[in-house]
N, C-alpha and C positions, 0 to 999 in steps of 0.2 A: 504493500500500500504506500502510496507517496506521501510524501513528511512535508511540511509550511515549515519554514524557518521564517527567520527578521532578518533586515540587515538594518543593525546598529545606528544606520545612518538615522532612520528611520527617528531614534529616540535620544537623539545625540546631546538634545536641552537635557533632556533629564538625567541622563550617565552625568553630567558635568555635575549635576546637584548633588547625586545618592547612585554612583556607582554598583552600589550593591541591589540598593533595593530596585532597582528599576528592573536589572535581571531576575530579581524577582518576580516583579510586575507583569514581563513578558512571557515567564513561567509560566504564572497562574493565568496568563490570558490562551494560556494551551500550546503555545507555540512548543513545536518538535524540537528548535533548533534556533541558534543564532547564525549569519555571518558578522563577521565582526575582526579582530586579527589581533589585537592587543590586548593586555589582559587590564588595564585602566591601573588603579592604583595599589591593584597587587601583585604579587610575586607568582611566578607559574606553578609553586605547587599549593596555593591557593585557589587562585582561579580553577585549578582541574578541582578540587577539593569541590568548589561549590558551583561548578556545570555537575558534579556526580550527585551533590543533594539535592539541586534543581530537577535536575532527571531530566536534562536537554543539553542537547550534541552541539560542541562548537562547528557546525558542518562547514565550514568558508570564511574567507579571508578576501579581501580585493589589494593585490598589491601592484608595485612600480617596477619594473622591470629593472631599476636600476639597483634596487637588494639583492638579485640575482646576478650581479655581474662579476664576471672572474673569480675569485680564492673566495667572495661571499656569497656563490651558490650553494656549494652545500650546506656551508651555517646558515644560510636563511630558510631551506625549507628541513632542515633540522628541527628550529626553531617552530615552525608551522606544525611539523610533525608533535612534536611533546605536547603540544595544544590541542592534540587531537584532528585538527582542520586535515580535511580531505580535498576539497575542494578551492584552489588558488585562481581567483579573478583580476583581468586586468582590462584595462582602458586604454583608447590612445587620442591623442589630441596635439594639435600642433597649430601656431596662428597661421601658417599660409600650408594647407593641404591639398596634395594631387596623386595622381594614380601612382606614382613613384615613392611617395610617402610609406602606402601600403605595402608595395612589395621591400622595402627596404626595413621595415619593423619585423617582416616575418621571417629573418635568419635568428637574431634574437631572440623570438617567440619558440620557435622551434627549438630551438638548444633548453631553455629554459623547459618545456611540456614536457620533451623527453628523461629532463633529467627529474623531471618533478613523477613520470611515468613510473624509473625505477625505484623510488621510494613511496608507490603505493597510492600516490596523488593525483586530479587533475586537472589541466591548465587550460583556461577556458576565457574566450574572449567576451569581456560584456559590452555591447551595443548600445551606443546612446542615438541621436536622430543624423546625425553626420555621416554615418557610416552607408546611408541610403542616398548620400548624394552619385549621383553617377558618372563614370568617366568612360569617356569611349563607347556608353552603351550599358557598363557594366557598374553595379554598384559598387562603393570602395568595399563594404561588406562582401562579397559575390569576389573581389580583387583579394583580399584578406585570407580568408578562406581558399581560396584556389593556391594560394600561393603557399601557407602552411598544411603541412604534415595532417590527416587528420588521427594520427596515431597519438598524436603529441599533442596537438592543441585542439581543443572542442570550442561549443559557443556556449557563452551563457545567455538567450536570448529573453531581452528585455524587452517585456510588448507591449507594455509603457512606450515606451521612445521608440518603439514599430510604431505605434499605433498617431504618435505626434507627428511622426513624418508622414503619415497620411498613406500607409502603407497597414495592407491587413494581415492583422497577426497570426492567424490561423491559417493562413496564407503560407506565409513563411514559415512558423514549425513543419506545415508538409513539405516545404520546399528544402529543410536543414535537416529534419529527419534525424537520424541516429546521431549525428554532427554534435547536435543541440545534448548538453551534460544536463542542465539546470534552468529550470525554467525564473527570471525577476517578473515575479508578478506585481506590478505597480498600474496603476487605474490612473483616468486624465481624462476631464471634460473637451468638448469641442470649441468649436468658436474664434473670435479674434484675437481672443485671453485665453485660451485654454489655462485650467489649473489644475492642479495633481489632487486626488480625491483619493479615498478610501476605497479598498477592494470591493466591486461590486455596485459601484454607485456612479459611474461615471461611462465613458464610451467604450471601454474594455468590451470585446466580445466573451464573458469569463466564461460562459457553458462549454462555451466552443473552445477555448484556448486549451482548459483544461481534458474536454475529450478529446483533442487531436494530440496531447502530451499525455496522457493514458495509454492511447496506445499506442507508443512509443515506447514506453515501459519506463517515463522520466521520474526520477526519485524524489528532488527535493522542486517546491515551489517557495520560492525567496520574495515574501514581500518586504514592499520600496515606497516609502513615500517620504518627497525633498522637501514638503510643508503643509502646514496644518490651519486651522483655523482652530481649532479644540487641543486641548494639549495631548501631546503625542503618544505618551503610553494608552490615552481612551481612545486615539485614531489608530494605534496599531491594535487594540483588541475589536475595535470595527471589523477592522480588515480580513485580521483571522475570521472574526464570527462568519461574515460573508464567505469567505474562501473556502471554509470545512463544511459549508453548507454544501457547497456544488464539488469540491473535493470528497467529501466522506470522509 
């Protein structure tokens, strides 16, 4: 059965207040899992100590490709390992982007998935709305993707930022298929303003997102939300409510 994590981002006022209790908070709102990557203002055989009392998996981490470079690759998913995290997220962003951008991130990408493969982990690209602009024809996403290994690097697809770029999310999980590790489920009104909204209450297609990632056989779905109007820990146990509603 597939597992709801958070990501951290989600609640990140509140970690700043009560570090502890907010992992609390996100506990008893059901959540399977965190991503998250740090352990805040404890020591790592702390934080493992109380993901075991909470009874939820640090499942993910979103990092920079540049913790992984040279003599600091294996100490950094060392470091990821003892934490438990299976799952290693990355981004990429640059102020002037072209189709050469992408093939040139992905010898990096690849060195890094692979080495992250042999220690039992996976590396996996997460998609914001940039990644659908097209070059030549083809998206930099569709350039990305072709260009790395998919041995070594998966996607983590975000259908939040699918769905901003005006692109259909259910669409794309058929189009990325086995590709796709982890699904960000983050929800987004329409319009001239679009806003980031709570899972299940906004333009998301969630019925549908979630049966085309069933049967796929996707493990974790990671909700994401960049802001709130209600304070964050009652917007993340929204989310969840909605999500394990059509999840189970």
């Amino acid at each position: 059965m597939a597992k709801i994590g958070l990501q951290l981002w989600t609640v990140r006022d509140a970690l700043e207040k009560d570090f502890t209790g907010t992992l609390r908070a996100v506990a008893k709102s059901g959540y399977d899992g965190i991503e998250g990557g740090g352990t805040g203002p404890l020591n790592e055989k702390a934080y493992n100590a109380l993901m075991k009392e909470l009874g939820i998996e640090n499942m993910g981490a979103h990092v920079g490709l540049g913790e992984f470079e040279g003599a600091k690759l294996e100490k950094a998913l060392a470091y990821h390992k003892r934490l438990g995290i299976r799952y290693l997220g990355y981004s990429h962003w640059e102020k002037q982007m072209n189709a050469e951008t992408w093939k040139r991130i992905a010898g990096p990408m690849n060195r890094v998935g692979k080495a992250a493969v042999a220690h039992g982990m996976v590396f996996q690209y997460h998609n914001h709305a940039h990644e659908f602009v097209q070059y030549g024809g083809r998206t930099a996403l569709d350039i990305l993707l072709g260009e790395t290994d998919p041995r070594w690097v998966r996607s983590q697809l975000d259908v939040g930022w699918v769905t901003r770029a005006g692109q259909n999310a259910v669409t794309w999980i058929r189009k990325l298929g086995k590709r796709i590790a982890t699904i960000h489920l983050k929800d987004t009104t329409k319009g001239p303003k679009p806003a980031w909204t709570e899972v299940g209450t906004g333009a998301l297609p969630l019925a549908g997102v979630v049966a085309a990632s069933k049967k796929l056989g996707i493990p974790w779905f990671v909700v994401e939300q960049d802001w709130w109007d209600i304070p964050s820990t009652t917007s993340a146990a929204i989310s969840y409510a909605n999500a394990k509603k059509v999840i189970g």
